[in-house]
mmCIF file of the C-alpha atoms, coordinates in Angstrom:
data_MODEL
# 
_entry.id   MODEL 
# 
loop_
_atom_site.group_PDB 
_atom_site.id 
_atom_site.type_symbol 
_atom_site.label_atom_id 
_atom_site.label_alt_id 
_atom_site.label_comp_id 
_atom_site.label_asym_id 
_atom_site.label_entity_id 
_atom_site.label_seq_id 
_atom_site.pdbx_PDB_ins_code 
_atom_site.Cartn_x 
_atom_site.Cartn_y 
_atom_site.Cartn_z 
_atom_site.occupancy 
_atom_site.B_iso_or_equiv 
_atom_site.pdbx_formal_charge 
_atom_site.auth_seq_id 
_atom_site.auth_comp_id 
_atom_site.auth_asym_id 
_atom_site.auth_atom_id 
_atom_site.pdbx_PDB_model_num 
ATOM 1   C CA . UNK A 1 1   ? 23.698  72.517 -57.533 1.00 0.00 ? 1   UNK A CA 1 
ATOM 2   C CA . UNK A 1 2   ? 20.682  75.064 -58.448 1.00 0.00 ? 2   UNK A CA 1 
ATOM 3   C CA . UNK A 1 3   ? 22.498  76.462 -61.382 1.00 0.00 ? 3   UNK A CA 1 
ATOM 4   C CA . UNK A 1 4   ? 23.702  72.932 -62.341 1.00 0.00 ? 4   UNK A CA 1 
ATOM 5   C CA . UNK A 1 5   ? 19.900  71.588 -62.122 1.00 0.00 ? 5   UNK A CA 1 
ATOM 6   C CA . UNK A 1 6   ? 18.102  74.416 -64.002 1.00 0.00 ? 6   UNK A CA 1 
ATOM 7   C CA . UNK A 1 7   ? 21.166  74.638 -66.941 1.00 0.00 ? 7   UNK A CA 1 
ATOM 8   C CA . UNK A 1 8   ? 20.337  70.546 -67.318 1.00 0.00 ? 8   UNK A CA 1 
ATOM 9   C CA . UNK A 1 9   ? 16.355  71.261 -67.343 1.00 0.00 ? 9   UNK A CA 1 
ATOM 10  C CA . UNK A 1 10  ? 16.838  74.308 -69.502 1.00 0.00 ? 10  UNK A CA 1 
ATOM 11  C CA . UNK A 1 11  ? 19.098  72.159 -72.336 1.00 0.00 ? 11  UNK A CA 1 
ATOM 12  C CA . UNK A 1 12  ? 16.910  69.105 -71.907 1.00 0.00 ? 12  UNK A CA 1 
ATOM 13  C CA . UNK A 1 13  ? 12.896  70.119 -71.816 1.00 0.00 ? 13  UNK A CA 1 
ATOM 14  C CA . UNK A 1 14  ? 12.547  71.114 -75.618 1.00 0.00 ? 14  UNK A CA 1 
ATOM 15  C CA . UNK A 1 15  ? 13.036  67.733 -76.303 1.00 0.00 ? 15  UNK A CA 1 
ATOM 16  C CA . UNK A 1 16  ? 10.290  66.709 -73.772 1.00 0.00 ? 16  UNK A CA 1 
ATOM 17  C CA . UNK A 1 17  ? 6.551   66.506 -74.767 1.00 0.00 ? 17  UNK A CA 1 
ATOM 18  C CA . UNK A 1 18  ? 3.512   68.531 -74.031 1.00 0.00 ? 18  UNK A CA 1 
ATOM 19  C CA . UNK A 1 19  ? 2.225   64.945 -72.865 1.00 0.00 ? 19  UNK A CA 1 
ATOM 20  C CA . UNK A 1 20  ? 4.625   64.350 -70.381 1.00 0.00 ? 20  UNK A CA 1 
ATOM 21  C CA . UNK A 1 21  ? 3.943   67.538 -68.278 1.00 0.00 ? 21  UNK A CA 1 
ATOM 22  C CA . UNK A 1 22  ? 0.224   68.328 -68.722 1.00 0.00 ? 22  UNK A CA 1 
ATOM 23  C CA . UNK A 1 23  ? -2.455  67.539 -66.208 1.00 0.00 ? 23  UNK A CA 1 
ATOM 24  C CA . UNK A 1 24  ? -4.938  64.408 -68.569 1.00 0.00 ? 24  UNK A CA 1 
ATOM 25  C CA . UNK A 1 25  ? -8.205  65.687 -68.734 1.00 0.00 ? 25  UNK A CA 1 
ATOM 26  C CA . UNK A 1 26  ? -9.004  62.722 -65.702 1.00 0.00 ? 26  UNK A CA 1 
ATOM 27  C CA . UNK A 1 27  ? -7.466  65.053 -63.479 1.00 0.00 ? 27  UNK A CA 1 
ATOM 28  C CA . UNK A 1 28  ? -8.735  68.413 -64.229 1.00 0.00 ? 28  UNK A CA 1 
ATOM 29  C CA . UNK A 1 29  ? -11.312 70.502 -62.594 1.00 0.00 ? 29  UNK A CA 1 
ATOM 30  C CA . UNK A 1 30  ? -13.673 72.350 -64.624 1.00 0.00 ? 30  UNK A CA 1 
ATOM 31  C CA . UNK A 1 31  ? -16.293 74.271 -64.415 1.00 0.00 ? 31  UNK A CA 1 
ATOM 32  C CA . UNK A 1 32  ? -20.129 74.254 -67.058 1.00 0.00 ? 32  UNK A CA 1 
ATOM 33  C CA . UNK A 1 33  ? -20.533 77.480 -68.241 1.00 0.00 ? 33  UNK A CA 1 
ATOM 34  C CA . UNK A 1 34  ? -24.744 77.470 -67.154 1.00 0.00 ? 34  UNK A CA 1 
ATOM 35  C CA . UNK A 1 35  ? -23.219 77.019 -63.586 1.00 0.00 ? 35  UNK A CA 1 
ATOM 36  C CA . UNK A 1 36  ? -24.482 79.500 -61.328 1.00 0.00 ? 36  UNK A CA 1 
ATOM 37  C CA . UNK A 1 37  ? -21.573 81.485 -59.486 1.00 0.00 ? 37  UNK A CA 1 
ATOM 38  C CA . UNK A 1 38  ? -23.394 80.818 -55.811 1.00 0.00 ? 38  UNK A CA 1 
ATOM 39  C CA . UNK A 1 39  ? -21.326 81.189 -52.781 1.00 0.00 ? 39  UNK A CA 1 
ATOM 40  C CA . UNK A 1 40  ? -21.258 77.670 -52.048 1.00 0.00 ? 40  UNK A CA 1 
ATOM 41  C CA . UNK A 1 41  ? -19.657 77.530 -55.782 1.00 0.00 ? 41  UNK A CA 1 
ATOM 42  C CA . UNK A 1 42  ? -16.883 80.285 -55.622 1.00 0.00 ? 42  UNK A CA 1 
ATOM 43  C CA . UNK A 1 43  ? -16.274 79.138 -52.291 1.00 0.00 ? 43  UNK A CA 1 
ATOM 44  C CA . UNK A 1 44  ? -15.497 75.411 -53.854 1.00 0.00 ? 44  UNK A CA 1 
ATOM 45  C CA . UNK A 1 45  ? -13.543 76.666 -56.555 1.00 0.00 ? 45  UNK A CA 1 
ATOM 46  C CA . UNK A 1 46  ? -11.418 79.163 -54.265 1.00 0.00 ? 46  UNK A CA 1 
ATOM 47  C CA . UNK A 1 47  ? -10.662 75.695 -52.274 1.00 0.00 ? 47  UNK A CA 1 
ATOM 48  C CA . UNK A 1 48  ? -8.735  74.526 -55.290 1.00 0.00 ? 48  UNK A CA 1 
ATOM 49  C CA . UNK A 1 49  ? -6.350  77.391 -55.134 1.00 0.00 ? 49  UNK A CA 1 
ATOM 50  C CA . UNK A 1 50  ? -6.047  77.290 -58.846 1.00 0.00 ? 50  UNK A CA 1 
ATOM 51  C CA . UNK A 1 51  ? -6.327  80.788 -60.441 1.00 0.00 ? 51  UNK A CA 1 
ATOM 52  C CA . UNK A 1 52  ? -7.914  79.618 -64.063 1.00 0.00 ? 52  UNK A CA 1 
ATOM 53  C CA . UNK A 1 53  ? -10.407 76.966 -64.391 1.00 0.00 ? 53  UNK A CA 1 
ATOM 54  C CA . UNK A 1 54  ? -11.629 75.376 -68.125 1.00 0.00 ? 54  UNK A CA 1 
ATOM 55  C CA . UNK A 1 55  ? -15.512 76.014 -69.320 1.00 0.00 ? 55  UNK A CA 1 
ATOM 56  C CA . UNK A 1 56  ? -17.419 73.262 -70.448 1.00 0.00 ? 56  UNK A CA 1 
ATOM 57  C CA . UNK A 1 57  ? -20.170 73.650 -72.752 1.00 0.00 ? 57  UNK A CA 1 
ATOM 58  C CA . UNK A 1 58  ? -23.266 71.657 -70.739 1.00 0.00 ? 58  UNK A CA 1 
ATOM 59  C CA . UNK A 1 59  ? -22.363 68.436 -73.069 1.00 0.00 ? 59  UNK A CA 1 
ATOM 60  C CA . UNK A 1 60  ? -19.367 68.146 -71.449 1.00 0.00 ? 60  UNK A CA 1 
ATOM 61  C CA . UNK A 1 61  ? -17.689 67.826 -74.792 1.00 0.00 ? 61  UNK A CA 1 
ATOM 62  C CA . UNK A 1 62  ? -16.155 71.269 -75.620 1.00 0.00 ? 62  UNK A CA 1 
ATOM 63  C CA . UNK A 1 63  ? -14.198 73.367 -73.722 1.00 0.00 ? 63  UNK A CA 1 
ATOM 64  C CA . UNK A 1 64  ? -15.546 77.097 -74.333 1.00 0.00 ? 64  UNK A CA 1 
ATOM 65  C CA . UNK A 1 65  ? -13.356 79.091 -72.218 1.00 0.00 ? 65  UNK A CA 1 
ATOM 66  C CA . UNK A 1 66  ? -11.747 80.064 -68.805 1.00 0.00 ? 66  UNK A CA 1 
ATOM 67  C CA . UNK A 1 67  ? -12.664 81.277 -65.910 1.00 0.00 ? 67  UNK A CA 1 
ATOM 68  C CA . UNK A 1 68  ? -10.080 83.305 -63.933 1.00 0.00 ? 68  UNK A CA 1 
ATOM 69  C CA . UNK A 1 69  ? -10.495 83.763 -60.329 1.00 0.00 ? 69  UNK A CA 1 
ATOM 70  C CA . UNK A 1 70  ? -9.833  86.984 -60.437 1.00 0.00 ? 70  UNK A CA 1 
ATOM 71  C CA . UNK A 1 71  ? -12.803 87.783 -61.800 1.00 0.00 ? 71  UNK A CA 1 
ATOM 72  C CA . UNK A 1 72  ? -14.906 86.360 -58.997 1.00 0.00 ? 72  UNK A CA 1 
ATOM 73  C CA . UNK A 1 73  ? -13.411 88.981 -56.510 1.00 0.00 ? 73  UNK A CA 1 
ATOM 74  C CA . UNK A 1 74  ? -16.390 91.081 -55.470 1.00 0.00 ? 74  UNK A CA 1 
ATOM 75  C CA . UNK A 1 75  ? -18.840 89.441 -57.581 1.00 0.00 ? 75  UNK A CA 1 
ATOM 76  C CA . UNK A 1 76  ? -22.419 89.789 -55.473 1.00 0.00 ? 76  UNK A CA 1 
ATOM 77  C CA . UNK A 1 77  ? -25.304 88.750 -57.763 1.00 0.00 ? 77  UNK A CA 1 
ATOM 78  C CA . UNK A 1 78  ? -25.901 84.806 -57.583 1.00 0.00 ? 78  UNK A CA 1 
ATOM 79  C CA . UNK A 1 79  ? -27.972 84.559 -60.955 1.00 0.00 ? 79  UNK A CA 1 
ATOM 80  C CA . UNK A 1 80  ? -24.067 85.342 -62.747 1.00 0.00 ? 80  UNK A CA 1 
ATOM 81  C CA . UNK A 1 81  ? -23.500 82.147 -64.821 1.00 0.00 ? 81  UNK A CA 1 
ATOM 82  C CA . UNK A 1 82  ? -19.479 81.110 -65.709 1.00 0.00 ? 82  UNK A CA 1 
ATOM 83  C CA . UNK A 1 83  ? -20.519 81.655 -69.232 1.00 0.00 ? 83  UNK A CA 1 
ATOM 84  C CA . UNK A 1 84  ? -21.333 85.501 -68.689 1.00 0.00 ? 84  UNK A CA 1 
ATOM 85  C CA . UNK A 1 85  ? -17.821 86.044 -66.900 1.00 0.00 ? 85  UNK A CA 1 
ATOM 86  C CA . UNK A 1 86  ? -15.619 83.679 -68.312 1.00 0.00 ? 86  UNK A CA 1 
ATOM 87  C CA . UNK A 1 87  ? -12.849 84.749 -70.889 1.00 0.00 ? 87  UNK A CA 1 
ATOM 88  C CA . UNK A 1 88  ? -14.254 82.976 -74.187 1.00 0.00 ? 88  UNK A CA 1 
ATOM 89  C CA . UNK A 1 89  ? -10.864 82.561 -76.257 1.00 0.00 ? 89  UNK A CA 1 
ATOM 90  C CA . UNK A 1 90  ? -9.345  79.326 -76.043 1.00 0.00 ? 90  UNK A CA 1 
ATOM 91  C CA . UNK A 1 91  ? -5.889  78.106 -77.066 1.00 0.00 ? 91  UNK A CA 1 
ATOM 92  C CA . UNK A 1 92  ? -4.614  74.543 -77.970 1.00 0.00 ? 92  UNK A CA 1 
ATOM 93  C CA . UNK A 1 93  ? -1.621  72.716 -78.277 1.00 0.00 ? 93  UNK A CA 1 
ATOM 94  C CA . UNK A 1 94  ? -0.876  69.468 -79.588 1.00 0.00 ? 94  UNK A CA 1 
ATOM 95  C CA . UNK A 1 95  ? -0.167  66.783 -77.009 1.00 0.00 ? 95  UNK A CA 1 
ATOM 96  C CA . UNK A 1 96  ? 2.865   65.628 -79.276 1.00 0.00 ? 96  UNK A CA 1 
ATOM 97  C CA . UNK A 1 97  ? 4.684   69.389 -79.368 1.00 0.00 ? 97  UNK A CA 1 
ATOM 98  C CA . UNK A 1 98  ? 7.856   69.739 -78.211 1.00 0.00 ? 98  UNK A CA 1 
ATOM 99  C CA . UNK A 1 99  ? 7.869   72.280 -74.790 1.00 0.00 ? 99  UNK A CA 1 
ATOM 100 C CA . UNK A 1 100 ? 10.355  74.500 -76.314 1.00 0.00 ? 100 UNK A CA 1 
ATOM 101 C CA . UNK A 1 101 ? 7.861   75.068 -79.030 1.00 0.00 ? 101 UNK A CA 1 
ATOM 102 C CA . UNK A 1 102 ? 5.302   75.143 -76.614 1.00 0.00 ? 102 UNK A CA 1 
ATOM 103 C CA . UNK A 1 103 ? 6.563   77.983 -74.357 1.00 0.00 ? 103 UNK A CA 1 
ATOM 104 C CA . UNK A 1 104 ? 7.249   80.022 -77.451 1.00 0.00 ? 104 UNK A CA 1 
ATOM 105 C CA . UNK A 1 105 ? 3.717   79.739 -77.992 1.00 0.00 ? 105 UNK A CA 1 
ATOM 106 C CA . UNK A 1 106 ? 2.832   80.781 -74.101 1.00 0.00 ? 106 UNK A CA 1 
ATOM 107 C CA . UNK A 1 107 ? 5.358   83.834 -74.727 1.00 0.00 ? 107 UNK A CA 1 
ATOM 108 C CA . UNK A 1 108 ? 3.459   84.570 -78.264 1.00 0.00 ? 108 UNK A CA 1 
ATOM 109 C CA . UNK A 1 109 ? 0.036   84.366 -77.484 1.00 0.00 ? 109 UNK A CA 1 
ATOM 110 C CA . UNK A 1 110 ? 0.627   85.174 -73.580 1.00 0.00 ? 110 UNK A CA 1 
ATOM 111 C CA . UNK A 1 111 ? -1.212  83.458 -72.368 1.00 0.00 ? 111 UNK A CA 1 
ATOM 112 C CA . UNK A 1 112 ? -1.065  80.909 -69.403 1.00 0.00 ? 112 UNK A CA 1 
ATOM 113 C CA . UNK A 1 113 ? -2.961  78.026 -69.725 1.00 0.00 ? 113 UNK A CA 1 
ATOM 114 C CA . UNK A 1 114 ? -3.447  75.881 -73.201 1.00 0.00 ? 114 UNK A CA 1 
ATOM 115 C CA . UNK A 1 115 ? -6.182  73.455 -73.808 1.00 0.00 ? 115 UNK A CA 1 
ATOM 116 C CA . UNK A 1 116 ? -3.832  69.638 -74.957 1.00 0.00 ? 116 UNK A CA 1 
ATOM 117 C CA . UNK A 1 117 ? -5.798  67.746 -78.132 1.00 0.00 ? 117 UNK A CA 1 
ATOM 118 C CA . UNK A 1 118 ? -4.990  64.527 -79.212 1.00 0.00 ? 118 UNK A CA 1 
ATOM 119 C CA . UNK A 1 119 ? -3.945  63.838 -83.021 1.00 0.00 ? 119 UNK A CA 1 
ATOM 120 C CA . UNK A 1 120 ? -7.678  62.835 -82.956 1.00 0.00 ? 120 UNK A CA 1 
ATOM 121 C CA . UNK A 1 121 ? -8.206  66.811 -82.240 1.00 0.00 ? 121 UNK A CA 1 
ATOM 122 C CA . UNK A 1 122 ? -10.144 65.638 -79.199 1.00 0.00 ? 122 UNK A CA 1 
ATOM 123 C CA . UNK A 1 123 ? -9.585  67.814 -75.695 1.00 0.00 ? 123 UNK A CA 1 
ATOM 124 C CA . UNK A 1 124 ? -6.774  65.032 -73.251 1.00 0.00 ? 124 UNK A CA 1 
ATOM 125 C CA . UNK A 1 125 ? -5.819  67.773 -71.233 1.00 0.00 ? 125 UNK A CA 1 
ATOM 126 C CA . UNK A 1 126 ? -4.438  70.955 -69.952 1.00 0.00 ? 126 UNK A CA 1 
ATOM 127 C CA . UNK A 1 127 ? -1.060  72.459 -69.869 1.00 0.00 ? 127 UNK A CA 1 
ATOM 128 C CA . UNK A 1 128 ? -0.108  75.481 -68.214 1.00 0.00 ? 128 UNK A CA 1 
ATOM 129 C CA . UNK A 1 129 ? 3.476   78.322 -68.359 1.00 0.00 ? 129 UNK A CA 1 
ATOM 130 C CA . UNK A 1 130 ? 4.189   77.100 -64.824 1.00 0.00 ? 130 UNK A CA 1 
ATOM 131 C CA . UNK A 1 131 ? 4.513   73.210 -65.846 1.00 0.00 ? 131 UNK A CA 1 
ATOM 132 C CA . UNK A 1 132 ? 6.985   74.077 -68.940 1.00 0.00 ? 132 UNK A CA 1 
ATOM 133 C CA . UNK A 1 133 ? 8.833   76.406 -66.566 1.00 0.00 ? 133 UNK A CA 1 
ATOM 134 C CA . UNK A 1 134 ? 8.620   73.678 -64.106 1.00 0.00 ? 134 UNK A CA 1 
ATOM 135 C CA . UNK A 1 135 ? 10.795  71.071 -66.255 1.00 0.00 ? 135 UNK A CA 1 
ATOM 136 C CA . UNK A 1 136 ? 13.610  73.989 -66.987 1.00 0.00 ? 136 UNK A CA 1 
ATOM 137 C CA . UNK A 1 137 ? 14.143  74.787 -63.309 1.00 0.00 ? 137 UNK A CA 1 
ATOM 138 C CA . UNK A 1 138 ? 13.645  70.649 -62.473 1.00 0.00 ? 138 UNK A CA 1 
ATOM 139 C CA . UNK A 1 139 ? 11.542  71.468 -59.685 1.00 0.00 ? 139 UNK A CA 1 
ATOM 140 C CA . UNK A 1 140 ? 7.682   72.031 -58.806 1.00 0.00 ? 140 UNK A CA 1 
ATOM 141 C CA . UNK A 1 141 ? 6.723   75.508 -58.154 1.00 0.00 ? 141 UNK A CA 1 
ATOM 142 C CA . UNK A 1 142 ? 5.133   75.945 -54.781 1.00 0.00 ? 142 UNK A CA 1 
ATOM 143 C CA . UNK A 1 143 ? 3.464   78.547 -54.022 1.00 0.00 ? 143 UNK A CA 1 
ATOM 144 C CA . UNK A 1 144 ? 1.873   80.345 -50.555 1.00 0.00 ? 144 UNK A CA 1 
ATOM 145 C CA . UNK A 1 145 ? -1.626  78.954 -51.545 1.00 0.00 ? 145 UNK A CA 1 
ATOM 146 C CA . UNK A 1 146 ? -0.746  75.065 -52.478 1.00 0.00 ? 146 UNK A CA 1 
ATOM 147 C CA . UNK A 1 147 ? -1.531  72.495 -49.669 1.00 0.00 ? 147 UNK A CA 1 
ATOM 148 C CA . UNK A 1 148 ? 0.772   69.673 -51.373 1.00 0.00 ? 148 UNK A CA 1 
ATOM 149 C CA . UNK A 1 149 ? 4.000   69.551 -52.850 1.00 0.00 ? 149 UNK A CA 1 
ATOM 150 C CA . UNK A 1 150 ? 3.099   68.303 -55.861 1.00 0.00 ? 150 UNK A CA 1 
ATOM 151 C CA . UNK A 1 151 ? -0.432  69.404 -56.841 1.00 0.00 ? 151 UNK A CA 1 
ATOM 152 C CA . UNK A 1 152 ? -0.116  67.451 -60.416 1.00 0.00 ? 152 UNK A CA 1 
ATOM 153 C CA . UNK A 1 153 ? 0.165   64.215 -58.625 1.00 0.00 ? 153 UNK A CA 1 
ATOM 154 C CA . UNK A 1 154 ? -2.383  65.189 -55.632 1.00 0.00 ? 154 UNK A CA 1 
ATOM 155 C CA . UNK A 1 155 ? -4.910  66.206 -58.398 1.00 0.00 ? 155 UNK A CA 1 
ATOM 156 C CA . UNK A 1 156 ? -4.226  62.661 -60.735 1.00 0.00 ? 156 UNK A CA 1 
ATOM 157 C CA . UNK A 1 157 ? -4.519  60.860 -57.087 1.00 0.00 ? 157 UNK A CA 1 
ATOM 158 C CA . UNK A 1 158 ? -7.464  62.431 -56.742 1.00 0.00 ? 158 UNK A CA 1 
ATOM 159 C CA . UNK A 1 159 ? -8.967  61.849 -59.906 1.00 0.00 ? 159 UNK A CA 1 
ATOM 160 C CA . UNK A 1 160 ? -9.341  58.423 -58.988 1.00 0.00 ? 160 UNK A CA 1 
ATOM 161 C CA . UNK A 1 161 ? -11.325 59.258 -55.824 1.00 0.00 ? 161 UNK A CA 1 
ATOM 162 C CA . UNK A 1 162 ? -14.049 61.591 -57.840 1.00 0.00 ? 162 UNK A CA 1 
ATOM 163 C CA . UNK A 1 163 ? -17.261 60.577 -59.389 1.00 0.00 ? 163 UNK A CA 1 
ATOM 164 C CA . UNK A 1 164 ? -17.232 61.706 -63.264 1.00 0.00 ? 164 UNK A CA 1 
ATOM 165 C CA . UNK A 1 165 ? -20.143 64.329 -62.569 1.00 0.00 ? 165 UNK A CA 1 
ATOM 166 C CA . UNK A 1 166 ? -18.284 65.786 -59.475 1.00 0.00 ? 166 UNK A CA 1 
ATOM 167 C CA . UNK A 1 167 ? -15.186 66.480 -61.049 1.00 0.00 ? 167 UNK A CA 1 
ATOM 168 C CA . UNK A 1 168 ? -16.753 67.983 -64.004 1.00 0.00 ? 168 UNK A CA 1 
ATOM 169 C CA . UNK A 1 169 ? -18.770 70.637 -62.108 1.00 0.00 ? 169 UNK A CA 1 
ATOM 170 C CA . UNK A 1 170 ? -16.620 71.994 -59.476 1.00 0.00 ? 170 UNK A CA 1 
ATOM 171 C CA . UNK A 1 171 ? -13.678 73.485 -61.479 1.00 0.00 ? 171 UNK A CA 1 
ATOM 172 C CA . UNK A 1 172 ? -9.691  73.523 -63.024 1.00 0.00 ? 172 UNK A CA 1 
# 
C-alpha cells in the first residue's frame, strides 16, 4: 500500500499547484527584522518548532529574508536584531507553478523554503521542500518536534485565533 500511495503521489503532484500546498500568508509566522532576539523572543519562536521563519521589513509589506533557527543556538547578546542574523536572499515562486517545476527549483537553487507571489507579484504565501515532498509520498511528514499531525491545518486554524499584529511579530 506504501509503494502503491507514493508511485500515485509521485505521477500525480506535477500536475498540482504551488497554491494548493503552500501555507497563505494568513497562516504564517514571521518575524520584523528590527525585532530584538530577547529570550522571551527565541524562546517564542523555538515554541513553533519551525526551523526557518520569513523577515519582514517593519512595513510589514516585504519579506527581506529568513531567519534559521540554527542560527539562534548560542546567541547571548540581546541588542542582536533578526535583520543582523538573518540570511538576506530570498526566493519566489509563482502561486500558479506546477510542483514538479517547483521542486526542480528547490533542487536548483537548494534551498528549502520559497516565498509564493500572486500574478499581482504580491507575497500570498510560503511554500516549503517538505510540502512538495509531502504530496509525492501522500502523507504529512511528522517529525520528533511537531505537536499536531497536521501542522498546515493547526497553523490555518490558528490563524483565525491571532490578532494581525501578533502573528506578524512572533515568527514562520
Amino acid at each position: 500500500k506504501d509503494e502503491e500511495r507514493i508511485a500515485r503521489g509521485a505521477l500525480t503532484f506535477g500536475g498540482k499547484k504551488v497554491e494548493e500546498v503552500m501555507v497563505p500568508h494568513s497562516a504564517v509566522v514571521h518575524v520584523l527584522e528590527n525585532q530584538r532576539l530577547d529570550t522571551k523572543t527565541v524562546s517564542k519562536l523555538m515554541k513553533h518548532g519551525y526551523t526557518r521563519f520569513p523577515v519582514m521589513n517593519n512595513n510589514r509589506d516585504k519579506i527581506t529574508g529568513t531567519l534559521y533557527v540554527h542560527n539562534l543556538v548560542g546567541l547571548k547578546s540581546v541588542t542582536v536584531r533578526v535583520k543582523d542574523i538573518c540570511d538576506k536572499q530570498v526566493d519566489y515562486l509563482q502561486e500558479d507553478e506546477n510542483l514538479d517545476t517547483a521542486l526542480n527549483t528547490f533542487l536548483k537553487k537548494r534551498r528549502h523554503l520559497f516565498i509564493v507571489l500572486n500574478q499581482f507579484h504580491e507575497y500570498v504565501g510560503i511554500v516549503s521542500l517538505e510540502d512538495i515532498l509531502e504530496e509525492i509520498i501522500g502523507k504529512e511528514i511528522v517529525d520528533e518536534f511537531d505537536e499536531y499531525d497536521d501542522v498546515r491545518e493547526y497553523a490555518l486554524s490558528n490563524a483565525n485565533n491571532l490578532p494581525q499584529s501578533s502573528q506578524s511579530t512572533n515568527a514562520k
